[in-house]
C-alpha positions in Angstrom: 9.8 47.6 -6.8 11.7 50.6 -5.2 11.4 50.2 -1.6 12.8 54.2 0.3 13.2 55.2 3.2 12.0 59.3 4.2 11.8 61.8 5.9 10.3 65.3 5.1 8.8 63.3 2.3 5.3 63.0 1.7 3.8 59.6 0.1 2.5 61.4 -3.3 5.8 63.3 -3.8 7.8 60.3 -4.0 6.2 58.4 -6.5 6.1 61.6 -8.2 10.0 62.1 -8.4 10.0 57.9 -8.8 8.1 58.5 -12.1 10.2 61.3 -13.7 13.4 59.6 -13.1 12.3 56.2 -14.5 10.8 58.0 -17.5 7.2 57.0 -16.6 4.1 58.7 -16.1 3.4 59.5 -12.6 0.2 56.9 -13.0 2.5 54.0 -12.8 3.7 54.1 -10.0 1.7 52.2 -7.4 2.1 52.3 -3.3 0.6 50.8 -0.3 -1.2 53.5 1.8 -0.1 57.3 2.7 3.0 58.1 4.9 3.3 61.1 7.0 5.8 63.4 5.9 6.5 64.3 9.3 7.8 61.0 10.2 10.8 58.7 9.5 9.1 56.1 7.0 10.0 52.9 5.1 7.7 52.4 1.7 7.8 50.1 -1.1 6.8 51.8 -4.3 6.5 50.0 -7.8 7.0 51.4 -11.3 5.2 49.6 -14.2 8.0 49.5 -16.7 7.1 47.0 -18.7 9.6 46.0 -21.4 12.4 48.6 -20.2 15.2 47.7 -18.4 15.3 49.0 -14.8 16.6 52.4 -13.9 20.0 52.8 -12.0 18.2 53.9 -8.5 21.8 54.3 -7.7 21.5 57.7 -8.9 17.9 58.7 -8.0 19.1 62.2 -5.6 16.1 63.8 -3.4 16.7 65.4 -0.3 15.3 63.0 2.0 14.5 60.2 0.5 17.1 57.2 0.2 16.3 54.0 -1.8 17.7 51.2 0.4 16.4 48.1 -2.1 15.3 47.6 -5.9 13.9 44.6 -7.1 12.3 43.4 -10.3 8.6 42.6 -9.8 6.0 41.3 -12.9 2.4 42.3 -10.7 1.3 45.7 -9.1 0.9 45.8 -5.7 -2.7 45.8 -4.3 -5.1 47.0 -1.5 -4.4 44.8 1.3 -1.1 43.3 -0.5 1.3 43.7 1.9 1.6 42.2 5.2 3.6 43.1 8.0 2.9 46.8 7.8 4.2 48.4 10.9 5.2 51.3 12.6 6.6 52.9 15.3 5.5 55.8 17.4 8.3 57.9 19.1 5.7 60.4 21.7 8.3 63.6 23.2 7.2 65.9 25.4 4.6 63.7 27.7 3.8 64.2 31.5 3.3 61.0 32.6 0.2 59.5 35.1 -0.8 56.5 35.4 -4.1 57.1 33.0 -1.4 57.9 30.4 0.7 54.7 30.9 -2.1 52.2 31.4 -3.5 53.4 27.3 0.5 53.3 26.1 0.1 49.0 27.9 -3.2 48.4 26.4 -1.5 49.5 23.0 1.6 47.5 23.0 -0.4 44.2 23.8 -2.7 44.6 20.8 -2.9 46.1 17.6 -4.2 49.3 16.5 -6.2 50.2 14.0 -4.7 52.2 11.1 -7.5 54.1 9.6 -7.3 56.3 6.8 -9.0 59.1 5.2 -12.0 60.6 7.0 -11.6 57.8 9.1 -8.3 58.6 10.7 -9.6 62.2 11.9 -13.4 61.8 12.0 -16.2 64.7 11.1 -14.9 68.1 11.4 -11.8 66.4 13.9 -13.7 64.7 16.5 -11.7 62.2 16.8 -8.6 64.1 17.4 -10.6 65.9 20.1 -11.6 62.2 21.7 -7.7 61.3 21.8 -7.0 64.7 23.3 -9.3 63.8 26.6 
């Protein structure tokens, strides 16, 4: 398991450039959910290597992208697998009122959904328009 930190990196990129520098097909190399590209991320990745010793990460260069831990792992990782997942949102540019500030409180005391896919935009964007009101 290859766990990066990035920025200017897209999810699918990575594993890509994870894959050619272990030597494996791009297919085996497994990840937990899509990161914005836009945003400073944290992402464990893992390479199915099985019976090949582990590639010097040490020397894996792409601009943006810095492997902070490897570790040996025997299973792939899994919808639903890892717990913990967080984030954190950094919002510039905001005029505050006090409509704004009471929906940044109801955040911070409870979770919020992380949809994906379709789901995290809605039909044609509707739900982008509904966070814009």
């Amino acid at each position: 398991m290859v766990y990066v930190r990035t920025t200017g990196c897209h999810t699918k990129f990575v594993a890509e450039k994870l894959a050619q520098f272990a030597g494996i097909p791009a297919r085996n190399v497994a990840y937990a959910g899509l990161k914005n590209r836009n945003a400073v991320t944290e992402q464990w990745f893992v390479l199915h290597i099985p019976g090949k010793v582990t590639p010097d990460f040490s020397q894996f260069a792409l601009e943006g992208c810095e492997v902070v831990q490897v570790v040996r792992h025997n299973r792939k990782v899994r919808t639903g697998a890892l717990r913990g997942n967080h984030f954190t949102l950094l919002l510039r540019d905001l005029t505050p009122d006090a409509a704004l500030e009471q929906r940044l409180q109801a955040i911070a005391e409870s979770d919020v959904l992380h949809s994906f896919g379709a789901q995290r935009f809605g039909r044609d964007g509707n739900n982008l328009q509904l966070a814009l009101r």
